[in-house]
C-alpha positions as CSV (number, residue, x, y, z in Angstrom):
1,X,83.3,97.3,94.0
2,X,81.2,95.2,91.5
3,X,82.2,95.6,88.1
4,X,78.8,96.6,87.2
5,X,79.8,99.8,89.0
6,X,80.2,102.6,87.1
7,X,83.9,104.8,87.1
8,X,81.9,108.0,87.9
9,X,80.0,105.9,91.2
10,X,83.5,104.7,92.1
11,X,85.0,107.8,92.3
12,X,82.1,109.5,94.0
13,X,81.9,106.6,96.9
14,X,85.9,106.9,97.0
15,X,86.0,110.4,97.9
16,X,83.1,110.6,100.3
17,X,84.7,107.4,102.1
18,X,88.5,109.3,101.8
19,X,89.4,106.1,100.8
20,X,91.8,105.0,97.2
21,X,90.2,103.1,94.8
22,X,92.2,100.2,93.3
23,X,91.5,98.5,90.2
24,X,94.2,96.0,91.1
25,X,91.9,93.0,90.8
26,X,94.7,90.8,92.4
27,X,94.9,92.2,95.7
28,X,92.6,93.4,98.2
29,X,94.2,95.9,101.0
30,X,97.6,94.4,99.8
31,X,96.9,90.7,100.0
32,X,96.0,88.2,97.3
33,X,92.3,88.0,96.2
34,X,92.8,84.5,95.5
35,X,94.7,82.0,98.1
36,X,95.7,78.7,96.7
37,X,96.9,75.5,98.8
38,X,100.6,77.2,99.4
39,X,99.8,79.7,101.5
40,X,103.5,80.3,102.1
41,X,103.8,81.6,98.7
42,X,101.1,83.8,98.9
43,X,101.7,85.8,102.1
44,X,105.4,85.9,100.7
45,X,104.9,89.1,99.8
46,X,103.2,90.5,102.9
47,X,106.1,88.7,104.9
48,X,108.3,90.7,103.4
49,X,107.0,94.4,103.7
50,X,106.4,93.4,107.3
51,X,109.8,92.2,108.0
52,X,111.2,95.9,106.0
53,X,109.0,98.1,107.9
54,X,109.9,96.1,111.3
55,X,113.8,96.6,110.2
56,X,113.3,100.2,109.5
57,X,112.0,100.9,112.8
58,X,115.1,99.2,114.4
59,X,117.2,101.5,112.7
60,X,115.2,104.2,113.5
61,X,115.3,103.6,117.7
62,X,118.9,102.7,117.0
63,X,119.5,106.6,116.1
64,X,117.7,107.7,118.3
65,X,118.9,106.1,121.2
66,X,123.2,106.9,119.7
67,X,121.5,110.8,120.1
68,X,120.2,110.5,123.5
69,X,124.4,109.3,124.3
C-alpha cells in the first residue's frame, strides 16, 4: 500500500480482502522488493524454503508409504 495510506485504511482493506498486511518494506509475498544484477543472491532465500518444504514432503510420503507395509 502507498505510504500515504493511513494505518486505520490498511487494516480496514486487510480484513475485508482476508489478507495480512506486511510492513516488511523489503519483501513482497516473500521475495525481494528490490533485485540487483546477482539474482542468484537474491532468490537464495526463496531457493531455500522451496528446497525445505520439497524435503519435508519426501519425508512425509516416505512414512506414509513404511505404514501402508
Amino acid at each position: 500500500m502507498s505510504s500515504n495510506t493511513s494505518e486505520g485504511d490498511r487494516r480496514l482493506v486487510s480484513s475485508i480482502l482476508g489478507v495480512k498486511y506486511s510492513n516488511d518494506r523489503e519483501r513482497y509475498l516473500g521475495l525481494p522488493n528490490i533485485i540487483g544484477r546477482n539474482k542468484k543472491i537474491s532468490f537464495q532465500i526463496l531457493k531455500n524454503k522451496l528446497k525445505k518444504r520439497i524435503k519435508s514432503y519426501n519425508v512425509g510420503f516416505y512414512v506414509k508409504e513404511a505404514r501402508r507395509s
